[in-house]
N, C-alpha and C positions, 0 to 999 in steps of 0.2 A: 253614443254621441260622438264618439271618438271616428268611427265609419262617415258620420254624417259632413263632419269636418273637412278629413281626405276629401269626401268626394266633393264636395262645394268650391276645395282650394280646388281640386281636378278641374271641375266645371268652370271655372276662374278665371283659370292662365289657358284653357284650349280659350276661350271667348275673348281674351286677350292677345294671345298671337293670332288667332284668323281673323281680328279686325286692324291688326299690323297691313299698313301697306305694303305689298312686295314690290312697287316700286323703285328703286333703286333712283334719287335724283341723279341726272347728268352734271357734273363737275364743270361749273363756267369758266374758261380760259379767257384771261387777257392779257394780249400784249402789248408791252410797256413801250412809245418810239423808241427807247436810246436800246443801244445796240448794233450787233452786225445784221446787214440786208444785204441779199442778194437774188439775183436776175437778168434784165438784159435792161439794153437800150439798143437806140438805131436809129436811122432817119432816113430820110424818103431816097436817097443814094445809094446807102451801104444794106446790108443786113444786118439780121441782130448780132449782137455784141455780149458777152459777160460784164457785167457790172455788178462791184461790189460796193459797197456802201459804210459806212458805221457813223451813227448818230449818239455823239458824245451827251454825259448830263452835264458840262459845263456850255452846252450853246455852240460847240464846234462839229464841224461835220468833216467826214476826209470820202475820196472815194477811190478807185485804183481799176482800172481799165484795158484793154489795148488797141491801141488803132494803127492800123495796118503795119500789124504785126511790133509796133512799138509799145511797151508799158507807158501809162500815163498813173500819176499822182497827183490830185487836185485836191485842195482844202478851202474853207467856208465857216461861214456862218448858218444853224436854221432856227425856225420859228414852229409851233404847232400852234394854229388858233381856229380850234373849234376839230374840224374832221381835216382843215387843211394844213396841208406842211407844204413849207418852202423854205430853198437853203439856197444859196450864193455862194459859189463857189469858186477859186485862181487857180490855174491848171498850174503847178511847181514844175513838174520833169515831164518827160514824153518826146513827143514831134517838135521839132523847134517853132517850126507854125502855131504849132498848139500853145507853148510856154506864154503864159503871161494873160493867155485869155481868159474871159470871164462870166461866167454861167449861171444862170438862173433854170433851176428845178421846182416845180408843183406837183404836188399828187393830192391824193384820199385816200388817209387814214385809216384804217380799217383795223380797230384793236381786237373785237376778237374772232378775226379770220388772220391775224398778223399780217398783211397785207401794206402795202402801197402801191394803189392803182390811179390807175387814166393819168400817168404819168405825163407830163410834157417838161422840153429842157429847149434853153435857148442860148444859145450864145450872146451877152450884150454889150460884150468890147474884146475885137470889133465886134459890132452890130452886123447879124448877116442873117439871113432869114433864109439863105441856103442850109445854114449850120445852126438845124433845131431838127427835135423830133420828138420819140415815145419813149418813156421807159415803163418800167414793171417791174417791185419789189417785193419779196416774202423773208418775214424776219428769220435769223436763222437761230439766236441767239441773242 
């Protein structure tokens, strides 16, 4: 009886593990907006550019740049509704030209490729439709 047992338990557990899946699930990643971003921007004059980004949880955005060859520091407001984000932003330090200006940025969300694409930025004080273009973000943190 005792032989018959072993072997039933034997018979058992092999029936149990070779109806185990060996699939291994893939571990879903998503990323949260607030955070450091980074990537480019540019527009239809210059080439691309480094732009960094970071989207605070209290509703503030800051972002840090260089144009032509000068550091720029702009800060903002953004919004996430639905896939889209958009922040507003006042350029603090930089190009004197640049100080004081006032930007509006768009993209698509992309939480789990961590992404912000089909970026677009405009300038809207002054208003100048010379000084807009693309950017593209990838969360880095």
């Amino acid at each position: 009886m005792k032989k018959f047992i072993t072997v039933s338990l034997t018979i058992l557990l092999l029936f149990q593990i070779s109806s185990c899946s060996k699939e291994t699930p893939t571990p879903t990643t998503t990323y949260s907006i607030q955070g450091l971003w980074s990537g480019t921007h540019q527009n239809t004059t210059t080439p691309a550019a480094q732009l960094n980004m970071s989207i605070k949880a209290d509703g503030t955005v800051t972002y840090e740049n260089i144009l032509l060859g000068t550091q720029q520091f702009c800060s903002g407001t953004w919004t996430l509704t639905g896939t889209t984000f958009t922040c507003y932003t006042t350029c603090i330090y930089g190009l004197s030209s640049s100080v004081g200006v006032k930007q509006t940025f768009t993209a698509t969300f992309n939480n789990a490729a961590g992404t912000l694409s089909s970026g677009q930025w405009v300038n809207t004080f002054p208003a100048s439709a010379a000084n807009s273009g693309t950017f593209s973000l990838t969360k880095v943190n």
